[in-house]
C-alpha positions as CSV (number, residue, x, y, z in Angstrom):
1,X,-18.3,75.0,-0.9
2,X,-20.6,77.5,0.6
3,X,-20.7,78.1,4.4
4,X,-23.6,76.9,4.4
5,X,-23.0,73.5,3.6
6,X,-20.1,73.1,6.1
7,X,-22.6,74.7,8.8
8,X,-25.3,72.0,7.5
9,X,-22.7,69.3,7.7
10,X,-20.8,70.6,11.1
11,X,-24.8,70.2,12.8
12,X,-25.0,67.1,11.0
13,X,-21.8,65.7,13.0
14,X,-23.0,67.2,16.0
15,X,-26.4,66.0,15.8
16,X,-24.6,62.5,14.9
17,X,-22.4,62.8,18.3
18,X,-25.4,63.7,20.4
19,X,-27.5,60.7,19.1
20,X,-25.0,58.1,19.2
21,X,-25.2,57.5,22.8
22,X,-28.5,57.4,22.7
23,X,-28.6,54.7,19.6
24,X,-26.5,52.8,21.6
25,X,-28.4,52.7,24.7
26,X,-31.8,52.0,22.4
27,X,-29.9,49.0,21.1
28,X,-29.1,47.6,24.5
29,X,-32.5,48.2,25.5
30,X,-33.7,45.9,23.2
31,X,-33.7,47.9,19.5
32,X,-33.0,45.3,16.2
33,X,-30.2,46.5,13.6
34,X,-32.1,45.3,10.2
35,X,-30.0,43.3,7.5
36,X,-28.3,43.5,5.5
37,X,-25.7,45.5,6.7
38,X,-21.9,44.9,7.6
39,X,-19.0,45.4,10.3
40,X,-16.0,47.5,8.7
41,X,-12.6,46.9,10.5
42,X,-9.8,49.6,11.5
43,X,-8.3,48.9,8.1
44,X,-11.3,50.3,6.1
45,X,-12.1,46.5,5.0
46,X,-15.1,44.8,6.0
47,X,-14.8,42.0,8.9
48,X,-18.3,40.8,9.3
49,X,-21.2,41.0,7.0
50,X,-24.5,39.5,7.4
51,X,-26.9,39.6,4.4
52,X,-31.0,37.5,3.9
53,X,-32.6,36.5,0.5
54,X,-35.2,34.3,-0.3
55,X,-33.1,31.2,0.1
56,X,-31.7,32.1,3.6
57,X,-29.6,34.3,6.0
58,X,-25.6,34.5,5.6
59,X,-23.5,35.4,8.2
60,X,-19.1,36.2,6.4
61,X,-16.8,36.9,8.5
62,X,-13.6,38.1,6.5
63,X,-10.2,37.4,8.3
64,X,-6.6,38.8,7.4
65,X,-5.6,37.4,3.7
66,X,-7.9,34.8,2.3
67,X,-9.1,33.2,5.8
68,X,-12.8,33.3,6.5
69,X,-15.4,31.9,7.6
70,X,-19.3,31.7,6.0
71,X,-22.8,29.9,8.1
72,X,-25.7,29.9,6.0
73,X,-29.1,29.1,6.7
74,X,-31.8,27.3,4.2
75,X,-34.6,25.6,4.3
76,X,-32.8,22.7,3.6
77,X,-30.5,22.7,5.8
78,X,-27.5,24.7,7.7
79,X,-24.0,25.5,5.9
80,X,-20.4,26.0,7.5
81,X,-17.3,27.3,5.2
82,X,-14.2,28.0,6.4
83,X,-11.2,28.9,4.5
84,X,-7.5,29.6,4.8
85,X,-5.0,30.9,2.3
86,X,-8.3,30.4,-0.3
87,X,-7.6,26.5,-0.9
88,X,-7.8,24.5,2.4
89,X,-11.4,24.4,3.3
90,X,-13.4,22.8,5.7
91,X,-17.4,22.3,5.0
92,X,-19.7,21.4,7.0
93,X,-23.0,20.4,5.8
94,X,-26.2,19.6,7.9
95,X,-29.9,18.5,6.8
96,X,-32.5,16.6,8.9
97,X,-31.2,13.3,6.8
98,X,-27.6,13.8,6.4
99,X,-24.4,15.6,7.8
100,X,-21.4,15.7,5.8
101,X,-17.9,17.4,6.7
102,X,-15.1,18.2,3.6
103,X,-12.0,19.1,4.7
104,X,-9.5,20.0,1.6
105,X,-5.8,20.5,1.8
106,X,-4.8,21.6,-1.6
107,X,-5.3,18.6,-3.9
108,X,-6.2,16.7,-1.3
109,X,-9.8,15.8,0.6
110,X,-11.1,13.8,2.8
111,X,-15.1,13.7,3.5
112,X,-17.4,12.1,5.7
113,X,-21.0,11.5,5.3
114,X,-23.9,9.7,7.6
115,X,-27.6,9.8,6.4
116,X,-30.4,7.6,6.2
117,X,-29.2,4.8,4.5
118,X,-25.0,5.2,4.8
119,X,-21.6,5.5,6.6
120,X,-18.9,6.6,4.9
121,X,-14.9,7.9,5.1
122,X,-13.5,8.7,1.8
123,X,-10.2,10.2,1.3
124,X,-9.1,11.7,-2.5
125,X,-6.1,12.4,-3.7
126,X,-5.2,14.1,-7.3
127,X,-9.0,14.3,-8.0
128,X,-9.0,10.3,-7.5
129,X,-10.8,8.2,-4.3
130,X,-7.7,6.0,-2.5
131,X,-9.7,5.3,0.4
132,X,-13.0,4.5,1.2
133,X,-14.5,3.1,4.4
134,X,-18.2,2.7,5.3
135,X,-21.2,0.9,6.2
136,X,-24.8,0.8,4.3
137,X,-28.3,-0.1,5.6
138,X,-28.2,-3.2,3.0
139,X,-24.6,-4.4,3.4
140,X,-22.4,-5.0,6.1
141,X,-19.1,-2.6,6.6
142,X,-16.4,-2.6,4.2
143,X,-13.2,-0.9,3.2
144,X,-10.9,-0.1,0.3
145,X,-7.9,1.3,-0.7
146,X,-6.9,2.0,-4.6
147,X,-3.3,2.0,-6.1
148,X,-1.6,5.6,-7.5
149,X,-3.3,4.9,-10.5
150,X,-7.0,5.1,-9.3
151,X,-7.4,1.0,-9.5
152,X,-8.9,-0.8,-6.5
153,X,-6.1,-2.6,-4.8
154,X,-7.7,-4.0,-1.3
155,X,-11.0,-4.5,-0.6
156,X,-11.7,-5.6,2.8
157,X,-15.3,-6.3,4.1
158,X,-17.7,-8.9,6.3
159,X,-20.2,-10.5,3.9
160,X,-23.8,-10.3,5.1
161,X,-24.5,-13.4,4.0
162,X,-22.2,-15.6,5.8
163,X,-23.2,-13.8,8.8
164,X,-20.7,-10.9,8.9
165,X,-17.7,-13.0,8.0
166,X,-14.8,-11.2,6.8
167,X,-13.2,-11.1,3.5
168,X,-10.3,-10.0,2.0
169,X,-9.4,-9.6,-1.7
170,X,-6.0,-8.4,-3.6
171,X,-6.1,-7.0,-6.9
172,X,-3.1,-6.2,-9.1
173,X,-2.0,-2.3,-10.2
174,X,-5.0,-3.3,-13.0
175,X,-7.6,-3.6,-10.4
176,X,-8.3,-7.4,-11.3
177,X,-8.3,-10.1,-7.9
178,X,-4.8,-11.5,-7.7
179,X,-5.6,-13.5,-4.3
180,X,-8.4,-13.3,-1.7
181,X,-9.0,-14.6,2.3
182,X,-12.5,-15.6,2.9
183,X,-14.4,-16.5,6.0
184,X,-16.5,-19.5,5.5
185,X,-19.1,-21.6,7.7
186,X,-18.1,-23.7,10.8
187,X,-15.4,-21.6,11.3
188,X,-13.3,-22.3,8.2
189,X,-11.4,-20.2,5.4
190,X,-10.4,-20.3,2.1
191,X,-7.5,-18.5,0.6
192,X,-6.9,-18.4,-3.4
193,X,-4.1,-17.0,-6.2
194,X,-5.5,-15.5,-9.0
195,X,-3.5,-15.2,-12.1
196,X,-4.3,-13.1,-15.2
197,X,-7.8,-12.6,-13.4
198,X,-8.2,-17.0,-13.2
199,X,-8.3,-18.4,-9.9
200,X,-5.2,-21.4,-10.4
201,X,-4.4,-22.2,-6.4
202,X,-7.1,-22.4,-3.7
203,X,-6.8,-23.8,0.2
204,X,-9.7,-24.7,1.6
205,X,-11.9,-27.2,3.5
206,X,-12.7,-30.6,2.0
207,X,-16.4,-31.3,1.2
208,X,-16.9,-33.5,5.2
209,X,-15.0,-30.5,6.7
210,X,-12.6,-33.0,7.8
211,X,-9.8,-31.3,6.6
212,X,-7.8,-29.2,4.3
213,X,-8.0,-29.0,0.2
214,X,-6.1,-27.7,-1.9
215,X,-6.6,-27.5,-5.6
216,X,-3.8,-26.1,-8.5
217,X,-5.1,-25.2,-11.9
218,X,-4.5,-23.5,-15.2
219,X,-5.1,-20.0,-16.3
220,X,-8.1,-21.9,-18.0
221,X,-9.7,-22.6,-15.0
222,X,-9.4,-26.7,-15.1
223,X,-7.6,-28.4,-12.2
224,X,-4.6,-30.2,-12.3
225,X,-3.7,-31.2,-8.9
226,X,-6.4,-31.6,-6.4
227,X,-5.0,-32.8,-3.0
228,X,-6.3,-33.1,0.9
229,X,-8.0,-35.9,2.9
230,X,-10.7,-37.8,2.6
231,X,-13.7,-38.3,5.4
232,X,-11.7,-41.0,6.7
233,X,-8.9,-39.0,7.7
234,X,-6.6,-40.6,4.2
235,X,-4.6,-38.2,2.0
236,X,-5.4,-38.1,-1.4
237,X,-3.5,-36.6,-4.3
238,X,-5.3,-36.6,-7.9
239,X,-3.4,-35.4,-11.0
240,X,-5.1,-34.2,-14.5
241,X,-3.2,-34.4,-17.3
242,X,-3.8,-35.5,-21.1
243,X,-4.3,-39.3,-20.3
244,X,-7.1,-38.4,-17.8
245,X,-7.4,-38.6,-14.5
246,X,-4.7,-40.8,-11.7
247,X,-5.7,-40.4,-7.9
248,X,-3.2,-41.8,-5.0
């Protein structure tokens, strides 16, 4: 190269030194550093970088390996990634009708949503839901777990139309009801067993709410023991069979 260009580029430098405090003092005065435009590290490797589109502004910051973290702006809302080792995540979304938050742990995430017209706690595992807890405007709270195999196994809730009683129900590795505890009026239950998805034993209060009832049946559905008291405080056994009907 001609001495010319290392004279051009040694006043270059110079002029660079000279200015720099002067930049710097402009910028504490007040000056604006325009996007986009990134931070690079002692390594050579950028650690902060802030860039604007249409859509929004986008602030990275790049941390040692795969951790990070990214907040983005949009009109619809406001965006928080962060990352470490590139598959656990946490994400944190906000609009003016909903907030979420995903956290991910390899295969596994759990999220949590309120908006407008729901609650809700969901955990996932395998790319399947195995819990899931919340509340909607229109229902009451409620809460259920599923088996390994994705099937719902639990489902625990209060039923709105019984005035927030609760219920329970118990389903089989199929996902069909196996046995359930349910809140009645007056301050009575009942509690069934459900067999091949037919309801054959069920406790529960007789019809004067006198006392208890229990009634055994087939897988067809037809009763063949009813037993309990009567209004008069009497216990009563009926059997069904083929010749009919014999009480006691």
């Amino acid at each position: 190269m001609s001495r010319f260009f290392f004279g051009c580029l040694a006043g270059t430098m110079t002029m660079a030194l000279f200015f720099a405090p002067l930049m710097v003092q402009a910028q504490n005065q007040g000056n604006s550093v325009h996007a986009p435009f990134q931070v690079i590290g002692a390594s050579g490797s950028p650690i902060l970088k802030i860039e604007e589109s249409n859509a929004g502004v986008m602030l990275t910051l790049f941390g040692p390996g795969n951790t990070g973290a990214r907040l983005e702006t949009t009109a619809d809302g406001t965006i928080l990634n962060l990352s470490s080792s590139g598959n656990n995540v946490i994400n944190l979304f906000a609009t003016p009708n909903e907030v979420s938050v995903n956290v991910v742990h390899g295969n596994r995430v759990t999220r949590m949503i309120t908006d407008t017209s729901e609650q809700s706690f969901v955990m996932e595992a395998q790319g399947a839901r195995v819990v899931d807890m919340g509340s909607k405007a229109s229902t009451n709270a409620a809460l259920r777990i599923a088996s390994p195999s994705g099937a719902m196994a639990v489902q625990i809730g209060s039923n709105r139309s019984n005035g927030g009683a609760g219920a329970v129900y118990v389903n089989d590795s199929a996902g069909k009801m196996t046995g359930f505890l349910v809140s009645l009026a007056n301050a009575a239950a009942a509690v069934g067993i459900s067999l091949g998805g037919s309801e054959v034993a069920k406790l529960e209060p007789n019809a004067s709410n006198s006392g208890g009832k229990l009634t055994l049946a087939d897988t067809n559905g037809n009763p063949s023991v009813i037993a309990g008291l009567t209004s008069s405080g009497d216990g009563t056994v009926c059997i069904y069979d083929r010749k009919g009907q014999s009480c006691y």
